[in-house]
N, C-alpha and C positions, 0 to 999 in steps of 0.2 A: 274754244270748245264747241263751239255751233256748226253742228256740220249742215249742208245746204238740206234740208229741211222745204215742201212744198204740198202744199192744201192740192186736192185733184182740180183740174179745169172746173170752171163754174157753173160750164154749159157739159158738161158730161154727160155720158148715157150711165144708166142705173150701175152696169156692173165695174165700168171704172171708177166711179164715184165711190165704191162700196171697196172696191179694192185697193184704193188711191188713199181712203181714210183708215182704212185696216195699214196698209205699208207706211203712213205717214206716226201712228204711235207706235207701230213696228220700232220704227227708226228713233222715235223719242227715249222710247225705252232704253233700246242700245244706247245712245248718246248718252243718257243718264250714268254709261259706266266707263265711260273715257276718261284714262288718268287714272283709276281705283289702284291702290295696291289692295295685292290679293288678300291684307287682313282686314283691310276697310271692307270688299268687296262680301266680306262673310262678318263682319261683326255686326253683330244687332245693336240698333240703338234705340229700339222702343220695347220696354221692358215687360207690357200685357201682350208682345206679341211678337217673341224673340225670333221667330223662323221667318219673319220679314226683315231682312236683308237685302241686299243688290244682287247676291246671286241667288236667292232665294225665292226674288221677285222674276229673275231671268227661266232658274229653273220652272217654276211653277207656270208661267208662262208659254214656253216649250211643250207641258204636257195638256195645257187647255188646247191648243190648239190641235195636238195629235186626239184628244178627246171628243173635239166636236166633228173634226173631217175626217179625220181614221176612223176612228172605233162609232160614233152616234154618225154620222154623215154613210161613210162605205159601209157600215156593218162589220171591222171590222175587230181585231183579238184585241181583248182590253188588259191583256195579263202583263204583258209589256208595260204600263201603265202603272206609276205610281199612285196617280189620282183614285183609282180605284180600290187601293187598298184600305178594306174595311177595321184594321186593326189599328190604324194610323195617318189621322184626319190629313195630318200635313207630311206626309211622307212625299208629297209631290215638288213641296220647298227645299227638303232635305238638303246640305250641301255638304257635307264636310269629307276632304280632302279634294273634291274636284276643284280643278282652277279655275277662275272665272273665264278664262279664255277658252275652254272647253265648253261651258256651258254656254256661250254668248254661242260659239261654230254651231253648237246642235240646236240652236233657238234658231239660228241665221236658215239652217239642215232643212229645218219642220218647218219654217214660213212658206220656206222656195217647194217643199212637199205641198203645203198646203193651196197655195197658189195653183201648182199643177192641178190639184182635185179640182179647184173652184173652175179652172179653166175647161175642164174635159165633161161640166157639167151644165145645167142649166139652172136658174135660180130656183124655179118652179119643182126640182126633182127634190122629193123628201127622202130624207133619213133611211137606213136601213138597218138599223139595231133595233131587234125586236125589244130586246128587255127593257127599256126605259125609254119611257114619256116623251123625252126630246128628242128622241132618236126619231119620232115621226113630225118634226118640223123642217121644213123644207130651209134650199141650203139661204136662201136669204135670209130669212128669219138666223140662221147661224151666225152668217156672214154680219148681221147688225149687233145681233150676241157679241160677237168678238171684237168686234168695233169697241161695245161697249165697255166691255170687261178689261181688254187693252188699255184704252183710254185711263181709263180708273186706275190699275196696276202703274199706268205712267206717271198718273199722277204721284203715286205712292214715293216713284221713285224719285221724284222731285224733291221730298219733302227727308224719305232716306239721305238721298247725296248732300241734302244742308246738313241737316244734323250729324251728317259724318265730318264733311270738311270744311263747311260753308260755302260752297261750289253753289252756285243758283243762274240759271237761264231758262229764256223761252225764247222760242223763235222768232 
């Protein structure tokens, strides 16, 4: 189940390093759904927080990232954007009828999106979404954002895929 899985060089410059640890819980996460049948891939198994899922975790995932470099990074329509729906906190987990292999391709979509932004920028260029506070953090500070938030969510899915099937690895 371990797919080749690698920490960035150790001698890196700032934005490989940044983007080498953004693509390596990329990739954790993905791995986390190899082998799911698609009822495991949407059944909850923690009951104070049912829209945490495998693909729930994928979905939700998918729209932080179009949130911080779309919409807070570019400036750019946040309507597209479940995350932003004020009527429903986790409308951004939502999954029900999408297949998990639909939503793994648009996670897979928005990284390789994101990447492009991160490349065509400089670390130092801040935000451009007037309406909100983060939107004036420049993209590094994003760029360790999503690191971090990644990381976390990966872990989530470590602990989702035991208590689906017993499935457990680390690199």
């Amino acid at each position: 189940m371990t797919p080749s899985l690698e920490r960035p060089p150790l001698q890196a410059d700032e934005r490989t390093a940044l983007i080498g640890w953004l693509d390596l819980q990329r990739k954790i996460l993905r791995w986390k759904c190899d082998g799911l049948s698609e009822a495991d891939a949407h059944r909850s198994v923690i009951p104070t927080s049912p829209a945490m899922t495998m693909a729930g975790l994928i979905s939700h995932m998918r729209w932080v990232e179009h949130t911080w470099l779309e919409v807070l990074f570019l400036g750019g329509d946040k309507t597209q954007n479940p995350s932003f729906d004020e009527t429903d906190e986790d409308a951004d987990w939502r999954t029900d009828g999408i297949p998990l292999k639909q939503l793994l391709a648009e996670y897979e979509s928005q990284c390789a999106r994101s990447n492009e932004i991160v490349a065509a920028a400089s670390l130092d260029d801040v935000g451009r979404h007037p309406d909100y506070r983060s939107g004036n953090a420049n993209l590094r500070w994003m760029l360790i954002h999503l690191v971090e938030e990644t990381g976390r969510h990966a872990g989530h899915a470590d602990i989702v895929r035991e208590l689906l099937d017993g499935t457990k690895g680390y690199y």
